[in-house]
C-alpha positions as CSV (number, residue, x, y, z in Angstrom):
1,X,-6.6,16.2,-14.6
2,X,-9.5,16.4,-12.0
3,X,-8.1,17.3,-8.3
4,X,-9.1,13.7,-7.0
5,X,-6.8,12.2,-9.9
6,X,-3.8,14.7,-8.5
7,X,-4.4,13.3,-5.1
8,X,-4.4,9.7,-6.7
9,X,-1.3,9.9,-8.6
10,X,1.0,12.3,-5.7
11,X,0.1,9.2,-3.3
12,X,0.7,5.9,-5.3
13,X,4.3,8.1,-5.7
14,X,4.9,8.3,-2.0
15,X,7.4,6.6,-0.5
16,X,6.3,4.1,2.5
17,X,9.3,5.2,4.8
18,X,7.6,8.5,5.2
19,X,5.1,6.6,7.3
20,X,5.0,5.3,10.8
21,X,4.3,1.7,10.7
22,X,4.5,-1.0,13.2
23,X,7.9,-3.1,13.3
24,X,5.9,-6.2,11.2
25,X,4.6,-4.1,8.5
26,X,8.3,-2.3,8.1
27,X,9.9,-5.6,8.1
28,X,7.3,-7.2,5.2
29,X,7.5,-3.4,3.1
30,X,11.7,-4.1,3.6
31,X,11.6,-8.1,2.7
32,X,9.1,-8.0,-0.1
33,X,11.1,-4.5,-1.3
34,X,8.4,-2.7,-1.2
35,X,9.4,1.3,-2.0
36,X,6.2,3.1,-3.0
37,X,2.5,3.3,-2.1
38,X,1.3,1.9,-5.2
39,X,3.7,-1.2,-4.5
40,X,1.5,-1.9,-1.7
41,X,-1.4,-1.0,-2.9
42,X,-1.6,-3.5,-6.1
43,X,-1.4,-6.6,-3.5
44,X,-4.5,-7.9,-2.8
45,X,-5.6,-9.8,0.1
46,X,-4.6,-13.3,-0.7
47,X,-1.1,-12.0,-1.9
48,X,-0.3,-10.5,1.4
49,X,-1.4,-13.6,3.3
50,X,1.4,-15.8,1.7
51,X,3.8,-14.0,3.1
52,X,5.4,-14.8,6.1
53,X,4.5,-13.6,9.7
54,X,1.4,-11.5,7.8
55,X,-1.9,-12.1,9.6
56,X,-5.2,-10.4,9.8
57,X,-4.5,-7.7,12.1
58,X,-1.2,-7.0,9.7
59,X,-3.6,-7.0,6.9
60,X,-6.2,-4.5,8.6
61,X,-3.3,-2.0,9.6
62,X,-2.3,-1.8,5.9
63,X,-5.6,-2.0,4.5
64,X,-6.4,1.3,7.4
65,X,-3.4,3.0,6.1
66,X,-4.5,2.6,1.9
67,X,-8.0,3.7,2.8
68,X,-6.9,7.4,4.8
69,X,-5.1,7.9,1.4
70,X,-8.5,7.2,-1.3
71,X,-6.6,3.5,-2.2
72,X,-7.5,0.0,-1.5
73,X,-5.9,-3.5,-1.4
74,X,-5.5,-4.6,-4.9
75,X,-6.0,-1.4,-6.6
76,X,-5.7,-1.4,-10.3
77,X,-2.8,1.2,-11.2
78,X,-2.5,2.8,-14.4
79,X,-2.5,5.5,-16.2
80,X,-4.6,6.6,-18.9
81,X,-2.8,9.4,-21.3
């Protein structure tokens, strides 16, 4: 496994509670029991906006905080043994 793929797979196993959010991005990760990186990180844009109180400028803090670990909104998880 290439380092990159190490970094990849250690983060999408992370749990979100390890990092400081605001209050409305706790809230959503508790409502929509959300307990790992990767459970964030398979929503995609549109997903996010149905749910309630999420706006832009929730969407641009999680979206920041997926992009300082190598992910995106809507990543495509898998694994490939």
């Amino acid at each position: 496994m290439k380092d990159i793929d190490k970094i990849y797979h250690s983060n999408i196993f992370r749990r979100l509670d390890e990092f400081p959010f605001s209050k409305r991005v706790v809230d959503i990760i508790k409502n929509e029991n959300l307990l790992y990186v990767g459970d964030l990180a398979i929503l995609d844009r549109f997903s996010l906006l149905r749910i309630p109180q999420v706006g832009q400028n929730t969407i641009k803090e999680i979206d920041t905080f997926l992009n300082s670990l190598g992910l995106y909104l809507g990543c495509l998880l898998y694994t490939s043994d």
